[in-house]
KELO-45010 format. One line per field, with one value per residue (C-alpha): residue number from 0; z, x, y. Coordinates in Angstrom, 3 decimals, always signed. Example, Ala and Ser with C-alpha at 12.3 -4.5 7.8 and 13.67 -1.06 7.14 Angstrom:
n	0; 1
c3	+7.800; +7.140
c1	+12.300; +13.670
c2	-4.500; -1.060
//
This chain:
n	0; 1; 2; 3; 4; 5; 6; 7; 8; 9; 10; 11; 12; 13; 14; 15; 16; 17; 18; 19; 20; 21; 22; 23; 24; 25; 26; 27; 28; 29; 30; 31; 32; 33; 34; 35; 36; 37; 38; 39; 40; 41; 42; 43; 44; 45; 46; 47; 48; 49; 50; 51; 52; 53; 54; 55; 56; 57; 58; 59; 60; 61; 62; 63; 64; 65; 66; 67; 68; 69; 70; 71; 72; 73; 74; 75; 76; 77; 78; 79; 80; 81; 82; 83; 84; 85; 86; 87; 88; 89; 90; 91; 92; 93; 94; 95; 96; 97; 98; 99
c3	+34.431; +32.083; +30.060; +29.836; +28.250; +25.686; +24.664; +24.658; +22.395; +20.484; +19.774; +18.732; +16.052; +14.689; +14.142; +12.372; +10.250; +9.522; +8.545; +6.711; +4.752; +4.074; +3.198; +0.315; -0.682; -0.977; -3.285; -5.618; -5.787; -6.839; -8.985; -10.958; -10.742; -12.749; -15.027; -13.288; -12.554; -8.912; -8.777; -11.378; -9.572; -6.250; -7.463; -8.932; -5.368; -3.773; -6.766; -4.075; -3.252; -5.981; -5.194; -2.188; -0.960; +0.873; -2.462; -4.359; -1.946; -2.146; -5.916; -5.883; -3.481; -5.957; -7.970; -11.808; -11.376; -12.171; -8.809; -6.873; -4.993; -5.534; -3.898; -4.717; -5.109; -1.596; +0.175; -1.190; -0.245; +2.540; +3.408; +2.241; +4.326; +7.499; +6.923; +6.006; +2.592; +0.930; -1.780; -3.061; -2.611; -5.027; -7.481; -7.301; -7.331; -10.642; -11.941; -11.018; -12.663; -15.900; -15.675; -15.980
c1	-4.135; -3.059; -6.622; -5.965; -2.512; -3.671; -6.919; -4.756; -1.416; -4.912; -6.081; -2.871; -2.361; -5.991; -5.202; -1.462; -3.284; -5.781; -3.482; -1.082; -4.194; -5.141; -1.370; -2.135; -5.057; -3.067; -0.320; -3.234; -4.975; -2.165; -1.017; -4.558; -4.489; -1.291; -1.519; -0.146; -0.553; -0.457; +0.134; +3.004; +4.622; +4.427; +5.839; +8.847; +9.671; +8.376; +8.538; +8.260; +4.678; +3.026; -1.575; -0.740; -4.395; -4.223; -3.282; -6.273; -8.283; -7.051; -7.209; -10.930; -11.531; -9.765; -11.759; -11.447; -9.276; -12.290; -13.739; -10.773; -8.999; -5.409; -2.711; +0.732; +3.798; +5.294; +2.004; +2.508; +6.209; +5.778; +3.078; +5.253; +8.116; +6.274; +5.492; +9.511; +8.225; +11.945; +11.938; +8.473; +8.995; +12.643; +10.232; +7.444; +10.444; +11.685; +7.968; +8.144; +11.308; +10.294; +6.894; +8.814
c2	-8.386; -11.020; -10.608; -7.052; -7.084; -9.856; -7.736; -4.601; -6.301; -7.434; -4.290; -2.732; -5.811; -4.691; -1.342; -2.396; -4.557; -1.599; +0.730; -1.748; -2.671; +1.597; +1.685; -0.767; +0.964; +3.947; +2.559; +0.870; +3.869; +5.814; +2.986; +3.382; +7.064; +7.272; +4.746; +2.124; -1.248; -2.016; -5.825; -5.764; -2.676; -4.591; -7.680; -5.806; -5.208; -8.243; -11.186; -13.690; -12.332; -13.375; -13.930; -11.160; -11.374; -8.133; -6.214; -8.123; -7.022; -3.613; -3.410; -4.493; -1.503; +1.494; +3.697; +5.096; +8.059; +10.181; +9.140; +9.195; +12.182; +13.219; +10.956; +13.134; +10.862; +11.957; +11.203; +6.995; +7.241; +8.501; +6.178; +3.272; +4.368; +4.600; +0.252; -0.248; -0.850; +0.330; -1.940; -1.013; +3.017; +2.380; +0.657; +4.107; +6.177; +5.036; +4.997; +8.584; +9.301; +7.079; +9.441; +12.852
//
């Protein structure tokens, strides 16, 4: 039983780190989609991060925005709200707000 619990708690780490790792595609997409630039966005929020491998990595996995499909500003919030990500969704809310 012990076996199964570990593999299970494994698999349910995996698929955090998945979709913590889609999350950051979606916020560097949108980044380059409007203009933005991801890395100096996130370290706004989080200066202490500074080389944040999974947001390279990200980065080097966005498209032009002629490639890429629409990402509206409440789909990245919202996707940076599910991950507690407060401090980087005040920082894309007052990218929004310089925007309009």
């Amino acid at each position: 039983m012990d076996d199964y619990r570990k593999s299970v708690e494994d698999q349910i780490v995996e698929s955090y780190r998945r979709d913590e790792e889609m999350m950051i595609l979606v916020f560097a997409q949108w980044c380059v989609n409007n203009g933005l630039d991801p890395e100096a966005l996130y370290l706004q929020a989080y200066p202490q991060q500074q080389g944040n491998e999974q947001l390279a990595r990200a980065i080097a996995l966005t498209v032009p925005v002629d490639e890429s499909g629409f990402i509206s500003d409440d789909t990245v919030l919202g996707v940076l709200s599910l991950y507690g990500n407060d401090d980087l969704a005040f920082v894309i809310t007052e990218a929004i707000a310089a925007r309009k």
